[in-house]
C-alpha positions in Angstrom: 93.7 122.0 152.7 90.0 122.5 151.6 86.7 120.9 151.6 85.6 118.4 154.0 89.2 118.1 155.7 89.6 121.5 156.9 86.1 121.0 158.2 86.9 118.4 160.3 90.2 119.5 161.4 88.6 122.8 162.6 85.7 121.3 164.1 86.5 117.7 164.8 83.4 116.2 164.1 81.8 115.6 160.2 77.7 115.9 159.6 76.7 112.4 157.8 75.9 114.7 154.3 79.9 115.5 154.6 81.1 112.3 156.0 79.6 110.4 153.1 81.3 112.6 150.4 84.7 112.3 152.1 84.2 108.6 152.3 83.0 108.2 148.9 86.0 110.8 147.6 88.5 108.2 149.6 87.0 104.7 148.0 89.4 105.5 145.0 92.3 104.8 147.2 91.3 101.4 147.5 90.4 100.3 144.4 93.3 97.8 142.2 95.8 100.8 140.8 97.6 98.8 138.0 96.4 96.3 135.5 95.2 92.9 135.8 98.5 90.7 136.0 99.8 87.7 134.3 99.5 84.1 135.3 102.8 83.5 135.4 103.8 87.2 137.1 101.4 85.9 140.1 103.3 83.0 140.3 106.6 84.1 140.5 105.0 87.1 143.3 103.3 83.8 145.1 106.6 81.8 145.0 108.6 85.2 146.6 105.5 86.0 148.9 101.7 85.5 149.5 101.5 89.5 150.5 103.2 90.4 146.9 100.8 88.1 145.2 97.7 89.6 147.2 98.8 92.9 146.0 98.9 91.6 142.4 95.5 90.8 142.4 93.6 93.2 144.7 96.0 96.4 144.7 95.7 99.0 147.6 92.0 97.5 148.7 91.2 97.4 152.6 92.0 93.9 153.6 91.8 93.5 157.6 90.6 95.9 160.6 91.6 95.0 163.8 90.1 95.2 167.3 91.9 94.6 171.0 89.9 91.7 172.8 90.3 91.0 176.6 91.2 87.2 175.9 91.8 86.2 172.1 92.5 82.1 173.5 88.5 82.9 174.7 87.8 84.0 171.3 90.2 81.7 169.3 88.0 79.0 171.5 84.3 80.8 170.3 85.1 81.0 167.0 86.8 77.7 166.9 83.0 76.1 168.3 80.8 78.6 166.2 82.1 78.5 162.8 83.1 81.4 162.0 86.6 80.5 160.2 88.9 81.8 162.3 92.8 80.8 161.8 93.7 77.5 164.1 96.9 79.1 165.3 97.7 82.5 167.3 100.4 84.4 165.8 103.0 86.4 168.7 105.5 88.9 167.7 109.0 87.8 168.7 108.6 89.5 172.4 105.0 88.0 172.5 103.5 91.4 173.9 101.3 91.3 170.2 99.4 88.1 169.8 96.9 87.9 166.8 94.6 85.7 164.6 92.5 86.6 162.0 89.1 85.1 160.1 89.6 83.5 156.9 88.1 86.2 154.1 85.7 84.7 151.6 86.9 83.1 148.2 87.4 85.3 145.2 87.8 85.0 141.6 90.4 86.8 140.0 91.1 87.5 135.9 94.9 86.7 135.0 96.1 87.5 131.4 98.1 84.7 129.6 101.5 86.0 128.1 
């Protein structure tokens, strides 16, 4: 392992200079790594699952971050009053230890190809 990785692993910490070239060497992992897909491909993905048909369109790009809040029924309640677009429901795994919502992301365009 060279370049900035090594750096970091042996001193744990990056300078901005190097932390903008990794970050800028890693954007390319995010980027749509296949072609743009067929109208009727996405609609068979969509029919199977929204996730597949996401992946379809936008490929590996960074699509959510998360972050642990002290009360999310506070902040379901904030966001509900400010705006902000935040799912009306609270998703719980099946033991309900991991409760979650998430803010509706921004409409997109997207090019399909006609077969």
């Amino acid at each position: 392992m060279s370049g900035p990785w090594s750096y970091c692993k042996k001193q744990r910490w990056l300078d901005t200079a190097t932390a903008t070239r990794l970050i800028r060497s890693l954007l390319g992992c995010f980027r749509p790594q296949h072609a743009t897909p067929a109208w009727t491909d996405y609609q068979i993905l969509l029919a199977e699952s929204a996730e597949m048909a996401w992946i379809a369109t936008e490929g590996n790009a960074f699509n959510h971050a998360t972050d642990r809040v002290a009360s999310i029924d506070a902040l379901r309640c904030g966001t509900a009053s400010d705006g902000t677009g935040a799912q009306a429901a609270i998703e719980s795994s099946k033991s309900g230890r991991v409760r979650q919502t998430a803010f509706r992301a921004d409409m997109v365009m997207r090019e399909f190809f006609a077969r």
